[in-house]
C-alpha positions in Angstrom: 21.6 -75.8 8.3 18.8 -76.7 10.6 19.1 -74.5 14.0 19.8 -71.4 14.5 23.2 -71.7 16.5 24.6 -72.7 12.7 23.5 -69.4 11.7 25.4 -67.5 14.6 28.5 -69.6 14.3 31.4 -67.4 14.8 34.2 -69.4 12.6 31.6 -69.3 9.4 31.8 -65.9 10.6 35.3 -64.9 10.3 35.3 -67.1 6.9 32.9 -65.3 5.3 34.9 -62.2 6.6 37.9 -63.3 4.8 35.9 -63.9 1.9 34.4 -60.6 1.7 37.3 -59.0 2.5 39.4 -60.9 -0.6 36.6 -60.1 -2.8 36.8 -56.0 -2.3 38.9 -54.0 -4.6 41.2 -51.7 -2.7 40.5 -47.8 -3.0 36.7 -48.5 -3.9 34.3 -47.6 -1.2 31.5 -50.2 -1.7 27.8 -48.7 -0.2 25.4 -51.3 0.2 21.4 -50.9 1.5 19.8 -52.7 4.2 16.3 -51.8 3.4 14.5 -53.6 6.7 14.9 -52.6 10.1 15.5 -56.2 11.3 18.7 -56.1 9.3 19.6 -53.2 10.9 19.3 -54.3 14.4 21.0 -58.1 13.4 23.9 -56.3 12.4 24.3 -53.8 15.4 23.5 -56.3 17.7 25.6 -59.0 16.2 28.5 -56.9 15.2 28.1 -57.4 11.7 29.2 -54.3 10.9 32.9 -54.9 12.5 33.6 -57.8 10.2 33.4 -56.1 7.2 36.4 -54.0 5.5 36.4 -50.7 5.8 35.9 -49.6 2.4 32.2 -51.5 2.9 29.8 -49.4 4.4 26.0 -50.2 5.3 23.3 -47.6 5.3 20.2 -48.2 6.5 16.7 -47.8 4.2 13.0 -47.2 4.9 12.0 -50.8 5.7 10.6 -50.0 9.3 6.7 -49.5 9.1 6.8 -47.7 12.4 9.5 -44.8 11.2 8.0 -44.3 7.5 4.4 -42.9 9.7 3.9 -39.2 9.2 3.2 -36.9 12.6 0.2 -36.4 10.7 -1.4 -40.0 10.2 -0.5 -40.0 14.2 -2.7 -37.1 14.6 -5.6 -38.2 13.5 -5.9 -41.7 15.0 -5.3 -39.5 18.2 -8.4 -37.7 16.9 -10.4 -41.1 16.5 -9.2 -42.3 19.9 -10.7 -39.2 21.5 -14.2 -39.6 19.9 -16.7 -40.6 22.4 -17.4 -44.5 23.0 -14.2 -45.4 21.2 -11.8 -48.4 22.1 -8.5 -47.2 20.0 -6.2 -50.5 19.4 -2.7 -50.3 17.8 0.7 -52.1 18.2 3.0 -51.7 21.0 5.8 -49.2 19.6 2.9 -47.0 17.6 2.1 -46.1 21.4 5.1 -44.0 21.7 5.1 -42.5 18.2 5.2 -38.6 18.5 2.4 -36.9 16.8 2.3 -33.0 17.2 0.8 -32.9 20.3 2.1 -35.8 22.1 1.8 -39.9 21.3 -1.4 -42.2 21.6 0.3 -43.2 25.0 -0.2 -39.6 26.3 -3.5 -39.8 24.9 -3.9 -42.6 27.0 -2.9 -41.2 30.2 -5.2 -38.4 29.0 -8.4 -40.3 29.2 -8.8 -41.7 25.7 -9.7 -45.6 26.1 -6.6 -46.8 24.0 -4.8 -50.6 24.0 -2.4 -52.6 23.1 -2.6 -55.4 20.5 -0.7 -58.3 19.6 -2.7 -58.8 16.3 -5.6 -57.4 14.5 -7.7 -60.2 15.9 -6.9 -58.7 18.9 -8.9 -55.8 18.3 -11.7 -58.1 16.7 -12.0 -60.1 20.2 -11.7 -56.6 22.1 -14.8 -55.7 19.5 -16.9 -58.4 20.4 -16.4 -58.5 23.6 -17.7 -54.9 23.4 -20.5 -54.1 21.8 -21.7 -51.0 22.7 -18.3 -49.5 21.8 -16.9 -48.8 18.3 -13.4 -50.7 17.9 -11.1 -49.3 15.8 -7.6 -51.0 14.9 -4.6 -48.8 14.1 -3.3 -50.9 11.0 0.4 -50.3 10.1 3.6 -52.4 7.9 4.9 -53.7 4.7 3.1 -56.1 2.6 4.4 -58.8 5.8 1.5 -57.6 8.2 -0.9 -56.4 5.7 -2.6 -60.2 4.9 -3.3 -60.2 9.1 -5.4 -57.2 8.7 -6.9 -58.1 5.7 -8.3 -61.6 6.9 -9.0 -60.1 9.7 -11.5 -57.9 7.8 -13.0 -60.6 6.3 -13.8 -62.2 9.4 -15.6 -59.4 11.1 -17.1 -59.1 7.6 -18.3 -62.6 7.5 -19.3 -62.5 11.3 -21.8 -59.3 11.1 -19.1 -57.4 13.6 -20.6 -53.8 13.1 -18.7 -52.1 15.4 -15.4 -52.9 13.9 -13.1 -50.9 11.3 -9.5 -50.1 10.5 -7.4 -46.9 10.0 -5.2 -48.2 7.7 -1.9 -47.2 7.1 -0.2 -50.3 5.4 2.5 -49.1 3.0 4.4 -50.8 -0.5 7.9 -51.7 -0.5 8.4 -50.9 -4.1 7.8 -47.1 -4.1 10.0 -45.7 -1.8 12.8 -47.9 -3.2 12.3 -46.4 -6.8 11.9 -43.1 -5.1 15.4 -43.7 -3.3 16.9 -44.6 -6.6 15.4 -41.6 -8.4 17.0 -39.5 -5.4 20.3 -37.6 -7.0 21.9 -37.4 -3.3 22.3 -41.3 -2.6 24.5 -43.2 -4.5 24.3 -47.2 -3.7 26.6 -50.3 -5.2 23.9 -52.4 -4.4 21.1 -54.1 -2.3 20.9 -56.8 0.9 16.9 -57.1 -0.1 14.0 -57.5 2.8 13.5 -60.7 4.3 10.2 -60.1 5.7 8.3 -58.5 3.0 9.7 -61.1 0.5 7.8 -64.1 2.4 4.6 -62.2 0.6 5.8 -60.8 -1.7 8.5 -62.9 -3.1 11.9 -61.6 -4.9 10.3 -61.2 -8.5 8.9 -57.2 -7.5 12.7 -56.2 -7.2 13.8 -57.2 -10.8 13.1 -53.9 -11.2 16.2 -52.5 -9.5 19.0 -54.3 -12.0 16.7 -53.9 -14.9 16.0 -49.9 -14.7 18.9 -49.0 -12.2 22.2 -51.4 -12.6 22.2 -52.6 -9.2 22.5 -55.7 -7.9 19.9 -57.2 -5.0 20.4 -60.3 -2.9 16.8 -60.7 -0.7 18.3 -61.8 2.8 17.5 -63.5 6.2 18.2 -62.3 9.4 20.8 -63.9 11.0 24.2 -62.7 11.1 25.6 -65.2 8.4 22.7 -64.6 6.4 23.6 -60.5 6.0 27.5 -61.6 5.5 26.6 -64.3 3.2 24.5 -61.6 1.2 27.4 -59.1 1.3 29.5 -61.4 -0.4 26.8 -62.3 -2.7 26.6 -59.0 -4.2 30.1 -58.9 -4.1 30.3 -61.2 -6.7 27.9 -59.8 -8.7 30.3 -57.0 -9.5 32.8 -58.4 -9.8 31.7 -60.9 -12.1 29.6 -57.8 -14.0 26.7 -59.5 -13.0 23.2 -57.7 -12.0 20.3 -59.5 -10.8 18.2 -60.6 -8.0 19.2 -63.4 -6.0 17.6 -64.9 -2.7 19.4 -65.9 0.1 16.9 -66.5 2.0 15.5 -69.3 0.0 14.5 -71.4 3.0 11.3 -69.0 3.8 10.7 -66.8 1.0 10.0 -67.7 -2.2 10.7 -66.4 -5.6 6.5 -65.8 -6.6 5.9 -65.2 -3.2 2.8 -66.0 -1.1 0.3 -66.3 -3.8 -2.6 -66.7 -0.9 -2.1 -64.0 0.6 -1.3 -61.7 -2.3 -4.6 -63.2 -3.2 -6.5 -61.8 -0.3 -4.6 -58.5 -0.1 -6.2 -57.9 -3.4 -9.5 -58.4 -2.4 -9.5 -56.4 0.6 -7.1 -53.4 -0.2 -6.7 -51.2 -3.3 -3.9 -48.4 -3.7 -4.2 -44.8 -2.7 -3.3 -42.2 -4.9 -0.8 -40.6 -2.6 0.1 -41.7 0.4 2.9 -39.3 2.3 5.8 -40.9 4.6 8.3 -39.4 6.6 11.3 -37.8 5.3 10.2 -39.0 1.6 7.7 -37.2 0.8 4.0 -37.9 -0.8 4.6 -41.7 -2.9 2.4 -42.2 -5.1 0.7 -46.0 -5.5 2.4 -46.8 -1.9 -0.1 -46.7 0.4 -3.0 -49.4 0.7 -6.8 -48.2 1.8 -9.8 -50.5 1.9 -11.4 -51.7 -1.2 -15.0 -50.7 -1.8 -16.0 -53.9 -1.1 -14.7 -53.5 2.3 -15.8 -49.7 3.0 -18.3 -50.0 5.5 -15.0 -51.1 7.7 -12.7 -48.1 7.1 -12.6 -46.2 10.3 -11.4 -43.0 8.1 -15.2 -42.9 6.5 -16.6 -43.6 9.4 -15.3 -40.9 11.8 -14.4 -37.4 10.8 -10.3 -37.1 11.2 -8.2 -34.2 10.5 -6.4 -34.9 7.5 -3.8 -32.4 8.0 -0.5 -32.4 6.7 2.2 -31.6 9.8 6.1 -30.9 9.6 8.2 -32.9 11.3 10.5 -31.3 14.4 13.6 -29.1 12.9 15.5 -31.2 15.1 14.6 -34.5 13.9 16.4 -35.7 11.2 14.7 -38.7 10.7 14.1 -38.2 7.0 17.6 -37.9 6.4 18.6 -41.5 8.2 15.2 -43.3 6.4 17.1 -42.3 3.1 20.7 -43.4 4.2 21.9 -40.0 4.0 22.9 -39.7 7.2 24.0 -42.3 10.0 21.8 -42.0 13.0 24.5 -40.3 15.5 25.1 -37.9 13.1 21.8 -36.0 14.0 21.9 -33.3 16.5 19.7 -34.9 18.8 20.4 -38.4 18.6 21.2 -39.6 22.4 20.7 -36.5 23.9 17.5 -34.8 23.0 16.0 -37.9 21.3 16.3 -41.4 23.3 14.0 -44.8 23.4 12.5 -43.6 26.9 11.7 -39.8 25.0 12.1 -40.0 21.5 11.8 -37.1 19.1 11.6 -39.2 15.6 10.1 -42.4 14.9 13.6 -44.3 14.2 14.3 -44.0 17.4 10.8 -45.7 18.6 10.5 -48.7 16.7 11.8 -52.0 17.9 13.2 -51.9 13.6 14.4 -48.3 13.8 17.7 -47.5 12.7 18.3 -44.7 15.7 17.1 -47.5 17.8 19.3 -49.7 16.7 22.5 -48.0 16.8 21.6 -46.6 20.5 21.6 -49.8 21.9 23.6 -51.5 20.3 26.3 -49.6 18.0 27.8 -46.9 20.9 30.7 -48.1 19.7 30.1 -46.9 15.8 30.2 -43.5 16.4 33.8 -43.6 18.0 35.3 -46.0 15.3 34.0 -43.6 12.2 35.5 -40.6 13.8 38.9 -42.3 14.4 
């Protein structure tokens, strides 16, 4: 396959439907984890979800960066943004991320001189281009976005930028997941792995999910025939008795990963101790944090932020959906209280966020699972 019209083709489709659905044993409910928000979305959005027997459901896992960011990270970049002289740059959907009192975009329309980036260098051009102002960029993903920050800090390293630094908030994949599987109120069959993270980081980290847990992991691409082809992958995994990691996605990510830019996320970044996310909890070892060789960039040294721990709304139960304990309508608010345009949570922000997902494109979910 060379396009991506092969990858969308509807009778490969239905064949690997009637694959899937031969391969299932009748009277077993099979409950299999997308961990990245892009899988999510391919499946609502494709109808991925409608081709598969009813005895296979998908839950959704903490693989969106944006969803995973406490209330209180949010404060305190608010906190930086609102220091005199400051030019506060972040991603696109971190502007609408609720903090406890209000989003960076309300800080915004506040006063604060906050903006939208494309990419950490970005923020370095915006930094240069000002150099009477402090810069800071409001760093935030997997290991997939983490080697764009950190060569970015080596360029305004390298270039004498002084009035450049980073609050970062650039999380491990690998945590959460074992903190899932430790979890005594999720039970999973298996896997379909994340795509983007594995272009860095390869499929060797998940080894560890057959080896210490018994279940099976296929690392997937995004396309709708990639997430049916996976499903029947780990299909035949158990029903062969097999565990093990498989890629499917071969064509972009592979098994050692990016050595370069694991190389350079070394070198920059070092693990924090703790590092909380939303609905899970302080992780420890799954948050990254500038190296002390990169210190004199970390905006978190160099402005006094607030630190504090903050609850997330009663309402909200976006802990719940981040652990596939819940499916997104099944919250109190979802479509009502919480939409895109006001959102309560974080899953319903992101342009990866499960809520998201299913409110524009799986209406239809809600009425099939109660029929």
């Amino acid at each position: 396959m060379k396009f991506v019209d092969e990858f969308r083709d509807a009778e490969l489709g239905r064949a690997l439907a009637a694959e899937i659905l031969a391969a299932v044993e009748p009277g077993h409910h099979y409950k299999f984890m997308e961990v990245c928000g892009g899988h999510t979305h391919s499946i609502y959005k494709y109808g991925v979800d409608d081709l598969l027997p009813e005895n296979v459901e998908l839950v959704h896992g903490p693989g969106c960066p944006v969803c995973v960011i406490p209330m209180g990270r949010v404060d305190d970049g608010i906190a930086i943004a609102h220091e005199p002289g400051v030019i506060f740059t972040c991603f696109g959907d971190m502007m609408r991320v609720p903090g406890s009192n209000g989003s960076l975009l309300e800080a915004k329309a506040a006063g604060a001189d906050i903006r939208m980036v494309y990419s950490p260098l970005d923020a370095l051009r915006i930094a240069k281009a000002n150099p009477d102002r402090e810069v800071v960029f409001f760093a935030i993903g997997f290991e997939t976005t983490a080697p764009s920050t950190a060569l970015t800090l080596k360029r305004a390293r390298a270039e004498g930028v002084r009035n450049f630094s980073c609050m970062c908030n650039h999380v491990t994949i690998v945590p959460p997941l074992r903190a899932l599987l430790d979890s005594p109120d999720l039970r999973l069959d298996g896997f379909i792995g994340p795509g983007h993270v594995s272009t860095v980081v390869g499929a060797r980290p998940f080894e560890f999910i057959p080896a210490d847990y018994g279940r099976p992991v296929v690392i997937a691409g995004f396309e709708p025939l990639d997430i049916l082809h996976a499903i029947r992958m780990i299909l035949a995994q158990l029903d062969e008795g097999r565990c093990e990691v498989q890629n499917q996605y071969k064509r972009v990510v592979p098994w050692q990963g990016n050595l370069r830019a694991l190389e350079v996320m070394a070198e920059v970044f070092e693990l924090r101790p703790h590092f909380e996310w939303r609905g899970l909890g302080f992780i420890s070892q799954s948050g990254l944090k500038l190296s002390d060789a990169y210190a004199e960039l970390d905006a978190e040294l160099r402005f006094a932020v607030p630190g504090v721990r903050v609850a997330d709304p009663k309402a909200c139960q976006c802990g719940e959906v981040l652990k596939g304990v819940i499916k997104p309508w099944e919250c109190k608010v979802f479509g009502t209280a919480c939409t895109p345009e006001r959102p309560i949570g974080t899953c319903m922000v992101s342009s990866e966020g499960a809520c998201a997902a299913y409110y524009n494109f799986g209406r239809f979910a809600r009425e099939k699972e109660a029929v």
